[in-house]
C-alpha positions as CSV (number, residue, x, y, z in Angstrom):
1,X,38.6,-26.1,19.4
2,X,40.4,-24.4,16.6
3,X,39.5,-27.8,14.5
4,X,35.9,-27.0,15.2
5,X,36.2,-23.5,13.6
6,X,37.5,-25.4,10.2
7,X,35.1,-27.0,9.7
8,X,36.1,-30.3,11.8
9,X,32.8,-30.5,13.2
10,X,31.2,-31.9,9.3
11,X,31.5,-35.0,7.6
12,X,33.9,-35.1,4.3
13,X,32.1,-35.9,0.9
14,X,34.7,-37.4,-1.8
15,X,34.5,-35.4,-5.2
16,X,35.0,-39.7,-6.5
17,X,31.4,-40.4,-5.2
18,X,29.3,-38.0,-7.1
19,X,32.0,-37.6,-10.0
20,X,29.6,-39.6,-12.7
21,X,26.6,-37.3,-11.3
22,X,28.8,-34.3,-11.8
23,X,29.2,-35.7,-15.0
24,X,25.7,-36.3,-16.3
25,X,25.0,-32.7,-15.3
26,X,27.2,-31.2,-17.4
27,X,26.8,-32.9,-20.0
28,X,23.0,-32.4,-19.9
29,X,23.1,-29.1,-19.9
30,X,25.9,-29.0,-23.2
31,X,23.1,-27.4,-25.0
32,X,23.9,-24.1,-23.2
33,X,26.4,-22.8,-25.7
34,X,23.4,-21.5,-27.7
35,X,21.3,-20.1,-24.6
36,X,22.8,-18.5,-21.8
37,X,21.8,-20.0,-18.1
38,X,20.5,-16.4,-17.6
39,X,18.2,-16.4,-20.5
40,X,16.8,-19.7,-19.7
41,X,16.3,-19.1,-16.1
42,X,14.3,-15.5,-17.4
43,X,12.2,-17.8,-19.6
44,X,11.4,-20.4,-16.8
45,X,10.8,-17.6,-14.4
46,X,8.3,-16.0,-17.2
47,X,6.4,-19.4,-17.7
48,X,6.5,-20.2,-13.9
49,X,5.0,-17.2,-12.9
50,X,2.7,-17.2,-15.3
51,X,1.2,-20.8,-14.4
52,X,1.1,-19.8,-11.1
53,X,-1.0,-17.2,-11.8
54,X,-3.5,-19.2,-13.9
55,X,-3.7,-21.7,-11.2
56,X,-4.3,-19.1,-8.4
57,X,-6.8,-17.7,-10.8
58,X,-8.4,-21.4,-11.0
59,X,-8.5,-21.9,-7.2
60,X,-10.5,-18.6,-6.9
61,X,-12.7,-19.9,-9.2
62,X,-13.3,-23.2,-7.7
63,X,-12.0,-24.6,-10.6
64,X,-8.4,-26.0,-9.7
65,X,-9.2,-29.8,-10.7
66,X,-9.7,-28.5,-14.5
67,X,-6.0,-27.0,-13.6
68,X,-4.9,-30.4,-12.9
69,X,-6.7,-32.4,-15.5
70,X,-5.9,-30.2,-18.6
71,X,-2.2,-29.0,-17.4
72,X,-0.9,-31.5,-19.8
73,X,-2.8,-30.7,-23.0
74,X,-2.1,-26.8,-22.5
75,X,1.8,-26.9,-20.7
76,X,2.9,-29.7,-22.6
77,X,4.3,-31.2,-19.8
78,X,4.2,-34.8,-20.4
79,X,5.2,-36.8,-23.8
80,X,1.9,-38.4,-25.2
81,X,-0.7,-36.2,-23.8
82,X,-3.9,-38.1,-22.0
83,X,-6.8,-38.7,-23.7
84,X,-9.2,-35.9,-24.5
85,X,-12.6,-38.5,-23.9
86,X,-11.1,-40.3,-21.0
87,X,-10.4,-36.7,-19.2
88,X,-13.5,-35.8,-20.1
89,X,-15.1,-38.5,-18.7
90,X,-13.2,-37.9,-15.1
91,X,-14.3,-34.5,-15.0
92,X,-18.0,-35.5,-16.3
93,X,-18.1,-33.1,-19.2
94,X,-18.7,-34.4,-22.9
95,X,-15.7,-33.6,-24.6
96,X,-17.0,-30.4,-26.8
97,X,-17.0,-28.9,-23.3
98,X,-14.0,-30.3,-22.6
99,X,-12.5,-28.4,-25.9
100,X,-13.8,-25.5,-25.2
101,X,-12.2,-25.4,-21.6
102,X,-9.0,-26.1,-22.9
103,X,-9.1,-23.6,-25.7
104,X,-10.2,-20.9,-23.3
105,X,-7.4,-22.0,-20.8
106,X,-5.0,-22.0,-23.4
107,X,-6.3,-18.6,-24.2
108,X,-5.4,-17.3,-20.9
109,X,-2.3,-18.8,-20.2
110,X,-1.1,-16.8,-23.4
111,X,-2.4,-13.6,-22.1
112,X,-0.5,-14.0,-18.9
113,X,2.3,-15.1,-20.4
114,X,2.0,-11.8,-22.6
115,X,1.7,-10.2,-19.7
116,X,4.8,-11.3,-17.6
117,X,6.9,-10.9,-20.4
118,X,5.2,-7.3,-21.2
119,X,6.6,-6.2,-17.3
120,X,10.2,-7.2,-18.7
121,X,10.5,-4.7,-21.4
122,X,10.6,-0.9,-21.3
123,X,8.8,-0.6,-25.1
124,X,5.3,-2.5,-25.2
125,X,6.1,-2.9,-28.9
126,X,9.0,-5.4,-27.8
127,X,6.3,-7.6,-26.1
128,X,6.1,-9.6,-29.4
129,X,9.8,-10.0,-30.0
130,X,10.0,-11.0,-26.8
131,X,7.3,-13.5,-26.5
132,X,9.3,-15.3,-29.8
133,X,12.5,-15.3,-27.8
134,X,11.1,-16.8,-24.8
135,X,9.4,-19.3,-27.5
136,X,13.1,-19.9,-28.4
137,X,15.0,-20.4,-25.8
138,X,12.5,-22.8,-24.4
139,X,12.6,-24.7,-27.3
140,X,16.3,-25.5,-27.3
């Protein structure tokens, strides 16, 4: 019974297993000497919260497939982005409108992001200092 209250009830995991794992982890985030892990969770908080925002915005607006379509040409999210005529084409727009979707969706996204990063500081005159930080940290 007393076994049971240890812990005898679970099945041991060797450290040996997931050693290279463990590894790999570390190593991949090496990079952290120049940010701290609480400065680059505060920035992927900021740029998390403001996406969601955008997209709950989009839904409202019956308007979440553009969400899904232009994500990569405004978040940045993939390597190569797709093609601007091809997505164009999928969402039957010619691509001028296209353009002008994605520039006013960038638009937003930038005000929101102003905005979450505004409720972070106590002087709206940081906002700006800020916003080049969060730029920053991302960027490493």
């Amino acid at each position: 019974m007393s076994a049971i209250k240890r812990g005898g009830n679970q099945q041991l995991v060797s450290f040996d297993l997931h050693l290279p794992e463990t590894e790999a982890a570390m190593q991949a985030t090496a990079h952290l000497d120049q940010v701290s892990c609480y400065d680059l969770t505060w920035a992927s908080t900021i740029v998390k919260r403001s996406w969601q925002q955008l997209h709950q915005t989009l839904v409202a607006e019956g308007k979440a497939q553009w969400l899904d379509e232009l994500k990569p040409f405004v978040a940045g999210v993939v390597a190569v982005p797709p093609n601007q005529e091809e997505v164009a084409a999928r969402l039957g727009v010619p691509v001028a409108t296209l353009r002008t979707w994605l520039s006013r969706l960038r638009q937003r996204y930038r005000e929101l992001l102003r905005a979450e990063v505004a409720t972070t500081v106590s002087d709206p005159a940081d906002v700006n200092e800020e916003l080049r930080y969060l730029h920053r940290v991302l960027m490493v």
